[in-house]
ROLUMLO-908099 format. One record per residue (C-alpha): residue number from 1; x negated, y, z. Coordinates in steps of 0.2 Angstrom, whole numbers, plus 5000, padded with zeros to 4 digits. Layout:
<pts>
<seq = NUM, px = X, py = Y, pz = Z> $
...
</pts>
This chain:
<pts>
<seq = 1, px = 4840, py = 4910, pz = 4808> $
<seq = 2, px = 4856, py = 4912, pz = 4796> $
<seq = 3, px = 4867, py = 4928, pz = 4799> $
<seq = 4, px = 4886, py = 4924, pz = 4797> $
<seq = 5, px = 4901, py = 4939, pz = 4799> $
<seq = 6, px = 4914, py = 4934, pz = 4806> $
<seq = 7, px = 4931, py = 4945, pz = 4803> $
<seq = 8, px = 4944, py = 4946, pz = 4818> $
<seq = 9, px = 4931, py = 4940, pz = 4828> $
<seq = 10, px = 4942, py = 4946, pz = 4842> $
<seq = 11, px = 4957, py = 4935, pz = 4839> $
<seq = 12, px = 4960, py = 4920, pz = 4846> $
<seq = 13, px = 4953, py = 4908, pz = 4832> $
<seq = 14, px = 4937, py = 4921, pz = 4831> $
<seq = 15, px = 4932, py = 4922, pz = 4847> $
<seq = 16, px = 4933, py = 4903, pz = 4850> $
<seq = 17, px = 4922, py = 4901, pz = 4835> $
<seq = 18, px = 4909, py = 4916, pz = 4837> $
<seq = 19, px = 4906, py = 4908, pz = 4854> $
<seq = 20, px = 4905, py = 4891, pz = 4846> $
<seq = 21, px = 4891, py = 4897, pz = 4836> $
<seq = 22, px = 4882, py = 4908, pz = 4845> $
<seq = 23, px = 4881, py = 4893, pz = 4857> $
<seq = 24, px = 4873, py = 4882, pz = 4842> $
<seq = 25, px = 4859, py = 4898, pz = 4838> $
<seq = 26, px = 4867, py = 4905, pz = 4823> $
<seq = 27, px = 4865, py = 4926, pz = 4824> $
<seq = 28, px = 4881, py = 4932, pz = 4822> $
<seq = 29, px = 4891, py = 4953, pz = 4817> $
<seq = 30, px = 4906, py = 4952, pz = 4821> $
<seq = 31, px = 4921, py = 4964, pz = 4814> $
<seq = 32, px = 4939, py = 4969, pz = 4820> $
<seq = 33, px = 4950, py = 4983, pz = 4819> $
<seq = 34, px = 4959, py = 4977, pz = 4837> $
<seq = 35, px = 4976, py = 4984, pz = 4832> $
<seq = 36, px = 4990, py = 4983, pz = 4841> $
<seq = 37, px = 4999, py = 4970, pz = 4833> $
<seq = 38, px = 4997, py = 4963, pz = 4850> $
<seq = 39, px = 4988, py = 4966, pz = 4867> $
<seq = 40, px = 4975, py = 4977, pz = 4863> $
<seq = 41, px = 4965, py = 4974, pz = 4878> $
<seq = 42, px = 4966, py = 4956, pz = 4879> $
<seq = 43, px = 4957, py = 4958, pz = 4862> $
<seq = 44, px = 4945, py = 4966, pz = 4869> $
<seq = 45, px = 4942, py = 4958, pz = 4885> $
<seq = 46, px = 4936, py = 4943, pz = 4873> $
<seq = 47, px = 4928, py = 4951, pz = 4864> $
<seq = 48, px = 4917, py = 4956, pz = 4882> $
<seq = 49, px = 4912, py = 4939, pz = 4882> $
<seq = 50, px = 4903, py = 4938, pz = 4867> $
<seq = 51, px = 4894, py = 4956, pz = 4869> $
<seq = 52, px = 4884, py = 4948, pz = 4884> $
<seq = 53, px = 4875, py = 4937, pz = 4868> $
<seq = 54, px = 4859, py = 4943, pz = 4863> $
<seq = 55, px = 4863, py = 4938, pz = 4842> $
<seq = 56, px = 4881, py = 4947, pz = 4845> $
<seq = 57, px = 4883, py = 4962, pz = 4838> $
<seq = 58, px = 4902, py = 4970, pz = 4836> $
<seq = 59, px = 4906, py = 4983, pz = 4823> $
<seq = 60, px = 4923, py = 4987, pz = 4824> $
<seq = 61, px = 4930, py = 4993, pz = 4805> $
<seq = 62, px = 4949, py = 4990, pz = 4797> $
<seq = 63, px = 4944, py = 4980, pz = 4782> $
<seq = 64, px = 4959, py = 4985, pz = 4772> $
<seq = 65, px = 4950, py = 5001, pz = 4770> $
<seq = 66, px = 4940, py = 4997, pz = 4753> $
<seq = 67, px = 4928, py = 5012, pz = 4758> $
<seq = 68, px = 4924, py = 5009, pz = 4773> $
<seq = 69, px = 4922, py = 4990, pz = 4771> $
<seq = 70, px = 4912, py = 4994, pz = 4755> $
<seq = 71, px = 4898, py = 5006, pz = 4767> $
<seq = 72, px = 4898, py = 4993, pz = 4778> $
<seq = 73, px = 4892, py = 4977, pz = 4766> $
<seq = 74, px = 4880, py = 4990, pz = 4760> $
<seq = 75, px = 4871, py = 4989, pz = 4776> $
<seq = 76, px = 4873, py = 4971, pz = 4780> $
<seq = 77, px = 4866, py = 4953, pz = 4774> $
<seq = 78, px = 4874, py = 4938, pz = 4776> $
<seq = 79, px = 4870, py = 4919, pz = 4772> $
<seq = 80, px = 4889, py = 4917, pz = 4774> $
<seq = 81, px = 4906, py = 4925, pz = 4778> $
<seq = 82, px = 4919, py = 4916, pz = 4788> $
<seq = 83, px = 4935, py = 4926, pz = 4785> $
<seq = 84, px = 4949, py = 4923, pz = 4800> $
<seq = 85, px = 4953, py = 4941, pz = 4802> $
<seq = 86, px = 4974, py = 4945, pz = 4797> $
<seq = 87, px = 4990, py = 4951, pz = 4800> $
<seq = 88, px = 4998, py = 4936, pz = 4807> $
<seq = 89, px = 5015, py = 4931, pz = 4814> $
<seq = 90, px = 5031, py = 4924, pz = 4803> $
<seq = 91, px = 5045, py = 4935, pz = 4812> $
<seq = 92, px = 5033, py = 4951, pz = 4811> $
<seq = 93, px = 5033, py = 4952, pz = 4793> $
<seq = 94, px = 5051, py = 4954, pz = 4792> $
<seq = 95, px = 5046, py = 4971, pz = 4803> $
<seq = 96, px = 5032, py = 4978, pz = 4795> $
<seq = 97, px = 5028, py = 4966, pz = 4779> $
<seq = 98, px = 5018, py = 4983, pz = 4772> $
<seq = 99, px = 5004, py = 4979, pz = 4784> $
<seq = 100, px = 5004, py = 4960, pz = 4776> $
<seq = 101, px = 5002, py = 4968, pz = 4761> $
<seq = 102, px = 4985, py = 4979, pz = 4768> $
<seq = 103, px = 4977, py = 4966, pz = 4778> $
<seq = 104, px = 4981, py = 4950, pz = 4767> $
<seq = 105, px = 4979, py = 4954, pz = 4753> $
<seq = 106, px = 4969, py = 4972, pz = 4749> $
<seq = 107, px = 4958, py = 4963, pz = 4764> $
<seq = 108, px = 4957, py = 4950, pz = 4757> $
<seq = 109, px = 4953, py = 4957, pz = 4741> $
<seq = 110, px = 4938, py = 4970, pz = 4748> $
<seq = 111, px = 4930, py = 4955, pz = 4758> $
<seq = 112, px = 4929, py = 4944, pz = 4741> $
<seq = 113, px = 4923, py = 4960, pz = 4732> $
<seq = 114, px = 4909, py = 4960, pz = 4750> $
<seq = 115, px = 4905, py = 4942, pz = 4744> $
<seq = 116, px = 4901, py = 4947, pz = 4725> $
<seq = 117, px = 4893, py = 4965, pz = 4727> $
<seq = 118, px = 4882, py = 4958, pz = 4739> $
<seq = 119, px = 4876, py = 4940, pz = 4731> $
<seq = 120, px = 4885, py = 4931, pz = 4748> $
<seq = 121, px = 4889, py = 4914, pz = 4739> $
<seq = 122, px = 4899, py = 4904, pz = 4753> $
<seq = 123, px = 4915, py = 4909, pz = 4761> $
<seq = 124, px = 4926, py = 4899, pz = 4774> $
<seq = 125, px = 4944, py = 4907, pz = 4776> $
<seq = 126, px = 4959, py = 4904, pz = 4787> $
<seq = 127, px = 4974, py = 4899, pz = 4777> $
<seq = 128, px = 4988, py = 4895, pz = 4785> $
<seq = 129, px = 5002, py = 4881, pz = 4786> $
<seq = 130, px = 5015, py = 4893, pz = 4780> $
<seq = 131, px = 5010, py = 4890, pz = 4760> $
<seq = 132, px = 5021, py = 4872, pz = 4763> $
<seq = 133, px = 5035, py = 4884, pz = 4763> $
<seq = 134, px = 5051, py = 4873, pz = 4764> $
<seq = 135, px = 5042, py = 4859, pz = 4758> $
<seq = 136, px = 5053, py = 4844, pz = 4765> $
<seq = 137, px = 5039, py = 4830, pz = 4762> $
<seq = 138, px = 5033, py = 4823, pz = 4777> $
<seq = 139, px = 5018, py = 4823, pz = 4783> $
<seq = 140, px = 5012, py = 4838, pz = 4772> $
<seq = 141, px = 4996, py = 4834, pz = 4761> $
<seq = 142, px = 4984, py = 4846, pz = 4753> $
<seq = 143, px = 4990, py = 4840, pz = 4737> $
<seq = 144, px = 5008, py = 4846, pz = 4740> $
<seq = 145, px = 5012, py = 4859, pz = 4728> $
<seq = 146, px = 5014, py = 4878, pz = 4738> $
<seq = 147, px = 5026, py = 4888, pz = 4725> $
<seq = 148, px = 5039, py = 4890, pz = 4736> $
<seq = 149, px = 5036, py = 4902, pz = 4754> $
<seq = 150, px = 5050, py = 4905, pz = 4766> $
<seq = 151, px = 5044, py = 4921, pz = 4771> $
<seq = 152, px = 5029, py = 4936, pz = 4766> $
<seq = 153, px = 5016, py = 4930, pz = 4779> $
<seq = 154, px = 5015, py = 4912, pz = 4771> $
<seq = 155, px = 5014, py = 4921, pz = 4751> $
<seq = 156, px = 5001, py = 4931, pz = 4759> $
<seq = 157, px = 4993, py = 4916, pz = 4761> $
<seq = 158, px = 4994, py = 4906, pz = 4743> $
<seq = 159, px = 4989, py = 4925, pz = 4737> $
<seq = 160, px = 4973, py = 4922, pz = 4747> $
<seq = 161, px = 4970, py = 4904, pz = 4740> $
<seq = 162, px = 4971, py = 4907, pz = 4724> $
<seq = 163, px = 4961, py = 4922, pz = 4723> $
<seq = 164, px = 4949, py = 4913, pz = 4733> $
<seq = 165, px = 4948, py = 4901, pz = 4718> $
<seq = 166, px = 4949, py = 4914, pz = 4705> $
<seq = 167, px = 4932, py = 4920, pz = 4713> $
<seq = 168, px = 4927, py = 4903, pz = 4716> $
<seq = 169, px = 4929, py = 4900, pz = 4697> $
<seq = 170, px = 4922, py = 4916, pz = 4691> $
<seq = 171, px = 4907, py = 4919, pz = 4701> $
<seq = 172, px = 4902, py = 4903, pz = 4708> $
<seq = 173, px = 4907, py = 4908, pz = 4726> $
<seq = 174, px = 4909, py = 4892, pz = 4736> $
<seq = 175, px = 4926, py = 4892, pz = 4743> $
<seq = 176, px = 4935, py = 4882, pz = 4760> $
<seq = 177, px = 4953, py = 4886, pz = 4765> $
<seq = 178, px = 4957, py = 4879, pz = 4782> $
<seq = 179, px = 4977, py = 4879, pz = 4784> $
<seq = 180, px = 4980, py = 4879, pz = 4803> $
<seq = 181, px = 4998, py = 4875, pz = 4811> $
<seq = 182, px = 4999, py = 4880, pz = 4828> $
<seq = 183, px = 4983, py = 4885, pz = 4837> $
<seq = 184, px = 4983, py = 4887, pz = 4855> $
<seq = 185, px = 4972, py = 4885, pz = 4871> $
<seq = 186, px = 4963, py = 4895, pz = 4881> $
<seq = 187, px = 4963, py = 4914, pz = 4878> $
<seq = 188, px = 4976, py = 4911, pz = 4867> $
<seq = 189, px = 4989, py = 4924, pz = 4857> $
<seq = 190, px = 5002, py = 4930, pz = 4868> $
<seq = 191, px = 5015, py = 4929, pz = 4855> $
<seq = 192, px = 5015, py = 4911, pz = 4851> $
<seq = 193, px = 5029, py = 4897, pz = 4857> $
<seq = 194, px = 5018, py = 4889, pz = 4869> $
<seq = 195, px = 5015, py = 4904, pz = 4879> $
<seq = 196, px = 5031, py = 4915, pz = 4878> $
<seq = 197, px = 5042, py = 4895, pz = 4882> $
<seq = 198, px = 5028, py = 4894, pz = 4897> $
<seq = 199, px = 5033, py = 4913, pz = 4901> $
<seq = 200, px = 5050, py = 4912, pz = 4900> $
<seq = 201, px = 5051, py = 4894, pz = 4914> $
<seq = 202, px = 5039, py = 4904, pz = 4927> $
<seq = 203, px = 5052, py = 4920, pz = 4925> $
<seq = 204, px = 5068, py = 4909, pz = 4924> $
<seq = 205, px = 5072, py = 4913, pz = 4909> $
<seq = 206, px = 5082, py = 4906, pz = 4894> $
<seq = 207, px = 5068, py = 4901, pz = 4879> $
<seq = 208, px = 5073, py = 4909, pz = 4865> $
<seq = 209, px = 5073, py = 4894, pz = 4849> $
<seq = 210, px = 5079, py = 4897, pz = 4831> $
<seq = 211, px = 5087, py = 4889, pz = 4819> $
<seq = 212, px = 5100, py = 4883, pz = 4831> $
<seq = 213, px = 5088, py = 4873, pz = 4839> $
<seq = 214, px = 5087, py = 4860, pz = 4823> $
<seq = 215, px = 5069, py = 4863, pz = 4820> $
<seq = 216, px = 5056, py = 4851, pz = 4823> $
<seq = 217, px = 5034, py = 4852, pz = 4825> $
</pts>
């Protein structure tokens, strides 16, 4: 039976997927820090549903901390890593771009240094749709080049895909970078569009738009 970690295995994307596979008989460790970047509890009330399966087992550790996250591959084996955990949210890292900084990147670093240290040759990792930046081409391709961001979350992101690559290149570490848009569904992140427009109808609320409303999706 192969052993996969899955990282923010209590967001939304995570859970969805550890549920996926523990459905299709793959053992499964899961890892989160649940911070409080948004409800805390609905983090963990997922994360309650996966618990109840017998090859689920939850460690909860801040992989931004190289030590920690160092002690913790030390006692672990993995056929293969699937990386979704990370700070996200656009608007958020014009708040608090440090923790961008800590999750993205240093993360991202001590989970690529998991996958050398400890002969772990495949990685799958969540990319995202903000490396297109202000690219004006429609639709986007995987071909388009990504040099130009609009904001800290979405450089976090071409960061991530090209040190995925540098490792890929160095240590023979097969690399996948999945770019989502907008994810949403059942259990979904409170913070998204979908949920905070539904929100705002039921409470009679105006719904907040940016970019005087000339945006399109």
């Amino acid at each position: 039976m192969r052993k996969l970690l899955v990282t923010g295995t209590a967001g939304f994307i995570g859970y969805h997927l550890a549920k996926r596979l523990l459905e299709e008989g793959y053992k499964l460790t899961g890892i989160d820090d649940l911070n409080d970047y948004y409800s805390p509890q609905l983090k963990k009330d997922r994360l309650e549903q996966l618990i109840k399966h017998p090859n689920f087992e939850f460690i909860k550790i801040d992989f931004s901390d190289q030590s920690k996250t160092r002690s913790f591959f030390k006692k672990q084996s993995f056929d293969q890593i699937i990386h979704l955990g990370a700070q996200a949210g656009v608007r958020y890292s014009l708040e608090n771009p440090q923790a961008y900084i800590d999750a993205n990147i240093t993360g991202f670093l001590n989970i690529l240094e998991g996958c050398r240290c400890n002969n772990i040759g495949e990685m799958i990792y969540a990319s995202s749709s903000s490396v297109y930046g202000d690219n004006t081409k429609i639709p986007f391709s995987e071909n388009d080049q990504v040099k130009q961001p609009a904001n800290l979350y979405g450089a976090s992101k071409i960061a991530n895909e090209a040190m995925a690559h540098s490792y890929s290149s160095l240590f023979g570490i097969q690399m996948i970078g999945l770019r989502f848009f907008t994810v949403y569904g059942p259990w979904g992140r409170p913070d998204m569009a979908l949920y905070l427009f539904t929100k705002s109808i039921l409470n009679g609320e105006p719904i907040q738009v940016f970019n005087r409303g000339e945006h399109t999706r």
